[in-house]
C-alpha positions, 0 to 999 in steps of 0.5 A: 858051777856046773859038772856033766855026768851019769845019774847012779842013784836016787834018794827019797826025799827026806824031812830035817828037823821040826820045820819041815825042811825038805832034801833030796839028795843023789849021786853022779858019776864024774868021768874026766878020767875015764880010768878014774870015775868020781862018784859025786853026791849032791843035794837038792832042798825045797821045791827043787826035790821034784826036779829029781822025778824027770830023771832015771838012774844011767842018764845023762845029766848037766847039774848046775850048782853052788858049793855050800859050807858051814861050821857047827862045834868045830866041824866043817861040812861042805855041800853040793847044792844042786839047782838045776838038773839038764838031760844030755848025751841023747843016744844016736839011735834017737838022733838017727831016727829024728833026723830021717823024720826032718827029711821025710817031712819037707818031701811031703809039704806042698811045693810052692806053685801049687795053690794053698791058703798057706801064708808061708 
C-alpha cells in the first residue's frame, strides 16, 4: 500500500527487547479531506530506520507500506510498517528554476555545422 502526505514528526531510533531489534517510528499527515487531516503514525524496523535521516520534517513524502497485526493475551495491535519513503510535491520556485536551466543550456551547446569531436 502506499499513502502521500506531509512529514510531522521524527522519532529517534529505538531498541526493543535484549535482541537488539531495532525501530524508528514517525508520523504523517494524511489530507484527503483537507477540513479533516489524519495524522498517521508508521514504523520503520531494522536497517530501514536510516531511510528516516533523508528527510525533514514539513516535507512531502510517498511511503510505501504493509499492515501488519498481531495478538498478545487477548489484545490486538496493528501496525503501519513502513519500507520505502519517496520525497514529493517539489516546490515550484525549484521547478521554475530547473526548467530555465534546460532552456539556457542547449542555446549554448554548439550547432551542428560546426566541427567537434562529438559523436552526438
Amino acid at each position: 500500500m502506499e499513502i502521500e502526505g506531509k512529514l510531522l514528526i521524527k522519532y529517534e531510533e529505538q531498541t526493543v527487547g535484549t535482541k537488539g531489534f531495532r525501530k524508528r517510528e514517525f508520523v504523517l499527515e494524511y489530507a484527503e479531506n483537507p477540513q479533516y487531516p489524519q495524522k498517521i503514525k508508521f514504523e520503520l524496523v531494522q536497517e530501514k530506520c536510516a531511510e528516516l535521516d533523508k528527510f525533514n520534517e514539513g516535507d512531502t513524502l510517498k511511503v510505501h507500506f504493509n499492515i501488519r497485526g498481531s495478538e498478545w493475551q487477548g489484545k490486538y495491535y496493528v501496525n503501519l510498517n513502513a519500507w520505502k519513503l519517496e520525497k514529493t510535491g517539489e516546490s515550484t520556485t525549484n521547478t521554475q528554476h530547473q526548467n530555465t536551466e534546460k532552456e539556457i543550456v542547449p542555446d549554448s551547446l554548439p550547432s551542428s555545422s560546426e566541427d567537434d569531436d562529438l559523436p552526438f
